[in-house]
N, C-alpha and C positions, 0 to 999 in steps of 0.2 A: 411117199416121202415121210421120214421122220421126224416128228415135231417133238419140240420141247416144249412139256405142256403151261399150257398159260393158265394162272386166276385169272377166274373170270372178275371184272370189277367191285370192287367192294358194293358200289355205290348204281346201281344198272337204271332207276329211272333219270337220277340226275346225268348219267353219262348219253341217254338217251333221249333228256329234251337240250343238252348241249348240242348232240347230232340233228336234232330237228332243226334247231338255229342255223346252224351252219349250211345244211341241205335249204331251209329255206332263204338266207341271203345269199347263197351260189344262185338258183333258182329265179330269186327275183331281176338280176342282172342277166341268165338267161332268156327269161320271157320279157325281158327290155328291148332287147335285140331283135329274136325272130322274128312276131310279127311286123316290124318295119325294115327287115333286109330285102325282099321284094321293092320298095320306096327306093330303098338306099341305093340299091342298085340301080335302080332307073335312071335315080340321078348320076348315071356313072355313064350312060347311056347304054345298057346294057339290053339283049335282045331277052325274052321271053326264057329262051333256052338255056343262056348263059346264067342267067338267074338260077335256074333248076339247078344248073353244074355247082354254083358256087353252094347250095345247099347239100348235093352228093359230098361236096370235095369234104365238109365236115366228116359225115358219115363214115368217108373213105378213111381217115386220122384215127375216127371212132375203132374202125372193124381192125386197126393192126396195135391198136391203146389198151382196148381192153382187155383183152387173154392176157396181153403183158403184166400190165397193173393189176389187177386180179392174180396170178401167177406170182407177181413181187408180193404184194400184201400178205399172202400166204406165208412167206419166205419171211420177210423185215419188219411187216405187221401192217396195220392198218392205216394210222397215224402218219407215216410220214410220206404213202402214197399220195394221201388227202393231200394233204402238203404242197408236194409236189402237182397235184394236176390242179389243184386252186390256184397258184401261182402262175401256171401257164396260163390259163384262163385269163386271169388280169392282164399279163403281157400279151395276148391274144388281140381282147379286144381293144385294149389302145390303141397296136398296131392297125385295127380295121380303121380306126376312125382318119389315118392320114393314107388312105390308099388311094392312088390319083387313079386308079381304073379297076377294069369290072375281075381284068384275070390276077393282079394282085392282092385283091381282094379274095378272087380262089385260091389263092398261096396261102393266107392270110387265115383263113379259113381250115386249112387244110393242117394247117400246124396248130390250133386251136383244139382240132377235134384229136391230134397225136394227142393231148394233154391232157384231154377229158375223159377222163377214164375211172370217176371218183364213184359213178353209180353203181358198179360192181363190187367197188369196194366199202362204200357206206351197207349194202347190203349184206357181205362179209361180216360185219361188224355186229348187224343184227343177229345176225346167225349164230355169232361168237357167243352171245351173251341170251338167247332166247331159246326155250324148249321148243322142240318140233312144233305142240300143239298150239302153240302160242303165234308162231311165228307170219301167220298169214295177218294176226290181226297187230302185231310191228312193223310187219313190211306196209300196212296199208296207210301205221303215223307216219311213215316214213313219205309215202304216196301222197299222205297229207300233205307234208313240208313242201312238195313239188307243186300240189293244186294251187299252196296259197302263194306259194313264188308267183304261179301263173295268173293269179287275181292281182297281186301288187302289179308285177311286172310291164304286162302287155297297156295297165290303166294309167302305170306312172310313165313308161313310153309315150301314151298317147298324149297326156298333156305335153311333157317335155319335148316332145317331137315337131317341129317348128316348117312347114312345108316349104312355106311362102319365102323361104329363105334358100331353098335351094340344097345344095348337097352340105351347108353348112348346117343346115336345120336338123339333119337326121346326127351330127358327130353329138351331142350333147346327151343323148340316150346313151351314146357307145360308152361317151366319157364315165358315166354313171356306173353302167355295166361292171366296167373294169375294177372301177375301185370297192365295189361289193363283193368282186371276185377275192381281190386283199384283203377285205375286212374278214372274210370268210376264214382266209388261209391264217390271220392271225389268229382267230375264234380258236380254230383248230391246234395252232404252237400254245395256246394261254389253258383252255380248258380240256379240251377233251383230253382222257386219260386213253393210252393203248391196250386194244381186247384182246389179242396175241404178245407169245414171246417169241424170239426170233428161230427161225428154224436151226438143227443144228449143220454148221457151214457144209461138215463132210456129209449128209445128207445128198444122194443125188435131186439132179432139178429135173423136172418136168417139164416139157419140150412142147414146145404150141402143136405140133403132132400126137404127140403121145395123149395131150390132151384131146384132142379132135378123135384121137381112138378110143377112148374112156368112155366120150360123150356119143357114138356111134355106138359102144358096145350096152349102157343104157339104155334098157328100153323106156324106160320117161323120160329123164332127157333128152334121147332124141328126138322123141316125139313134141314136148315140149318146145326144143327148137323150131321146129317145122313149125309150132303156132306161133312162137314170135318171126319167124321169116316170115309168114304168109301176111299178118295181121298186120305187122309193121310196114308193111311195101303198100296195104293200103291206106294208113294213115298217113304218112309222109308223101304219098301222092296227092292224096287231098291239102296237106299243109303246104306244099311249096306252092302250090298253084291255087288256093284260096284269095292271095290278097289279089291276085290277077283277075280272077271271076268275080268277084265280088264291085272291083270298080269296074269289070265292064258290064254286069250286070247292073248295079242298083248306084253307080257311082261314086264308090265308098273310096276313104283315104286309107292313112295307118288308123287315123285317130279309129273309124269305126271297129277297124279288122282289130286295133290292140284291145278296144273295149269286148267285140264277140270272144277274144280269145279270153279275157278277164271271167266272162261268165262260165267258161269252160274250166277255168281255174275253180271259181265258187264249188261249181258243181263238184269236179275232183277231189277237191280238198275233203267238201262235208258227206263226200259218200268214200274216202278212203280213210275217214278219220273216224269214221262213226259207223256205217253200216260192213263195210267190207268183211271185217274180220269176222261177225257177228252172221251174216248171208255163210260166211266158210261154216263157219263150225255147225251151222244147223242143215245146209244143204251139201255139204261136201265141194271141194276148192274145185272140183272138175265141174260140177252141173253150174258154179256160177260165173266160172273161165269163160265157160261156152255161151252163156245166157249172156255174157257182156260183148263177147266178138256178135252176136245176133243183132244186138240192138246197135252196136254201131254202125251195121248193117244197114239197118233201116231208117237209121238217123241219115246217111249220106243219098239211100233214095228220094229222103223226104226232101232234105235240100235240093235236089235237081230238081223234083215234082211241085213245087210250089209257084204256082202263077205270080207274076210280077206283077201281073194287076191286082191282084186280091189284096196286098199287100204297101200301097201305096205309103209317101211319107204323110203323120196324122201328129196332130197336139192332142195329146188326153188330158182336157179341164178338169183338175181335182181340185177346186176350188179356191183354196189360198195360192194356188201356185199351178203354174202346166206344165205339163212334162211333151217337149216335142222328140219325138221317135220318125228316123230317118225312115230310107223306103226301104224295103224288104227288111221290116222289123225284126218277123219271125224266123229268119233268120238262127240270131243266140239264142231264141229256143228250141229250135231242135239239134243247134250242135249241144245242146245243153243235155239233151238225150242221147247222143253220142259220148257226150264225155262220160254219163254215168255208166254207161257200156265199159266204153274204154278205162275209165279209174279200176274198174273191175282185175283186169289184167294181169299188170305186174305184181301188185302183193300176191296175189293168187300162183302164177309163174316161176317166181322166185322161192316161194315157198315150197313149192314140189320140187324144184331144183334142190334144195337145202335139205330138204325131209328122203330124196333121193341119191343124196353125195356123201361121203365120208367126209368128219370134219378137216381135212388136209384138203380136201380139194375143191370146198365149197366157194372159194374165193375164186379158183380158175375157172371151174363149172358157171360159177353166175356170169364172170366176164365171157366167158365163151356164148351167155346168153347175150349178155350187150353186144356182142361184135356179130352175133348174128342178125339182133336189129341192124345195127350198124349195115349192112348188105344190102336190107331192104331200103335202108332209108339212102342209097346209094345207088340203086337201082329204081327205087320210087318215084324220085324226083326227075331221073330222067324219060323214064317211059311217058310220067306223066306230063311233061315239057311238049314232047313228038305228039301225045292225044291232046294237049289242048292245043298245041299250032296247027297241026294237021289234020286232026277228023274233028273236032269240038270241043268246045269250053267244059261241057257236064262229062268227059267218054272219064277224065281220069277217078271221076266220083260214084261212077256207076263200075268201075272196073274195081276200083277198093269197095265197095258193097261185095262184088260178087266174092271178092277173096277171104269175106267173114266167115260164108258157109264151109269152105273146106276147112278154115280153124276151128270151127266148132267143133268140127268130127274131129279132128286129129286132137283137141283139148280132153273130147270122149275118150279116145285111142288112151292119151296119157294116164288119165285117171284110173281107166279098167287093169293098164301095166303098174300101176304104182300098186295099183290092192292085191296085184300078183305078186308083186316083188315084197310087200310087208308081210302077206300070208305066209310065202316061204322061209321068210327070216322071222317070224314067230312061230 
């Protein structure tokens, strides 16, 4: 496709902690949400399964949003994708919070995730305005904005989140959600400047196929997809089905699951904000891709293998004051080793996407990588719905463990194709 070339912004850190802002109050109004849609739903009376579904139905929205939006960005620019899919967002979640059942609620859901399609395109944006070498350690401020969404979010859910009240108690998270997702979309009309100019009209468009054959005919790309299929099917099995095991394990509510999910935010944030880019440049983005699908590996064995005895609820006297810590404490810390795994990921991902795409097509290429999360996380939650009602509560934790090891080698695969494909083009 033909581009009409864009200045890159005058102005690139200021345009770049406006995007931080923005990614992180989208963000913080996400991680409001998840951790308490399991709750939410219950109070819907909703079975174990149907839970799982109304967490694919997102995904499902995701996987036909993002090659879209990604593909437009490209085209219109970046700016008023944002726009637009911050704006669905807000009309999303408002609508969840009056939904009188569990399958409008998957509607609900499902038109939410058509909207969400901004992650590809804030990463567009990086791309637009960051050197190759650079860009592992932008995509991972970027990774940031996402971790500390995850530390507000899931912490400010849990206090707001009111049990004892019934299905009234969880709409006040939602209410919150929504109007973050506005504040966002206006952040976006007020400040951020556009990193694209628009393509030129008679340019042909590139075809969600035609895209799908680019990224087939990529040998890192491809590859790279395969480690977000693999890696993402075991994440989001663990996540739909956490706040499930967790209260029937150690009796936990939202409040607990939104605080484990807060530490997993901490963790994210200070290892996407601080080590990420810094682990690239000295070990190469393939040996630390791979090292962080391992360890989240072993973070999700450690969670099944921890005795519920050994871990009972305790007050720790620190003298002027005691801190009481629920039963299976240890718990947020080893998903806290999980998430330093996992933070690893996507800046790393994205950046070999971007270091392997032509600047035309780096906005369809990332979205093609979202929508291939989007698949796992769509298939994730249901397999993992059938392993925890049908064989056990731990099969869907030990089944995402085992799916690290093949992302590892295929993040190896990636890396060794990408030092073929620079070798031959220098």
């Amino acid at each position: 496709m033909s581009q009409i070339a864009a200045p890159a912004p005058r102005a690139k850190a200021p345009a770049l902690a406006v995007l931080f802002l923005v990614v992180f109050i989208n963000l913080v109004g996400f991680g409001l949400v998840v951790p308490l849609l399991p709750f939410f739903a219950q109070s819907l009376n909703a079975e174990p399964w149907q839970i799982t579904v109304m967490f694919s139905a997102y995904s499902l929205g995701q996987f036909f949003a993002e090659p879209f939006w990604g593909r437009l960005s490209d085209r219109i620019g970046r700016k008023p994708v944002l726009l637009i899919t911050l704006a669905s967002n807000a009309v999303g979640y408002l609508a969840l919070a009056f939904v009188p059942n569990i399958w409008l609620a998957v509607a609900v859901r499902l038109f939410t995730g058509l909207g969400a399609g901004n992650i590809s395109t804030v990463q567009g944006y990086i791309a637009d305005v960051t050197p190759p070498a650079d860009r592992a350690g932008r995509m991972g401020m970027i990774g940031a904005a996402f971790g500390l969404g995850f530390i507000v979010g899931p912490g400010l859910g849990g206090v707001l989140t009111q049990p004892q009240l019934g299905h009234l108690g969880y709409q006040l998270p939602i209410f919150v959600a929504s109007a973050l997702a506005a504040l966002a979309a206006v952040g976006v009309v007020v400040f951020l400047r556009e990193s694209r100019a628009k393509a030129d009209p008679a340019a042909p468009r590139t075809r969600f196929l035609a895209g799908l054959h680019d990224a087939r005919a990529n040998p890192v790309v491809s590859r790279v997809l395969l480690v977000t299929l693999t890696y993402m099917a075991g994440f989001s099995a663990m996540e739909s089905v956490f706040g499930l095991w967790a209260e029937d394990r150690y009796q936990w509510g939202a409040r607990e699951v939104g605080l484990s999910f807060m530490v997993v935010g901490i963790v994210s944030a200070l290892n996407q904000g601080i080590f990420t880019g810094r682990l690239a440049k000295r070990f190469g983005e393939t040996r630390v891709l791979a090292t962080g699908m391992l360890l989240f590996g072993v973070s999700l064995v450690l969670q099944v293998a921890a005795p519920t005895a050994w871990f009972p609820a305790v007050t720790l006297d620190l003298g002027a004051f005691s801190l009481p810590l629920t039963q299976g404490w240890v718990i947020p810390i080893v998903m806290a080793l999980g998430a330093f795994g996992m933070s690893m990921a996507m800046p790393n991902i994205s950046a070999m996407i971007s270091r392997a795409s032509p600047p035309d097509r780096q906005g369809a290429m990332l979205g093609l990588n979202m929508a291939t999360g989007s698949i796992a996380r769509i298939f994730g939650p249901l397999f993992a719905g059938a392993l925890f009602s049908g064989i056990g509560h731990d099969w869907p934790f030990l089944v995402g463990a085992a799916l690290t090891v093949p992302a590892a080698i295929l993040a190896v695969n990636a890396g060794r194709a990408l030092r073929r494909s620079q070798s031959a083009a220098g």
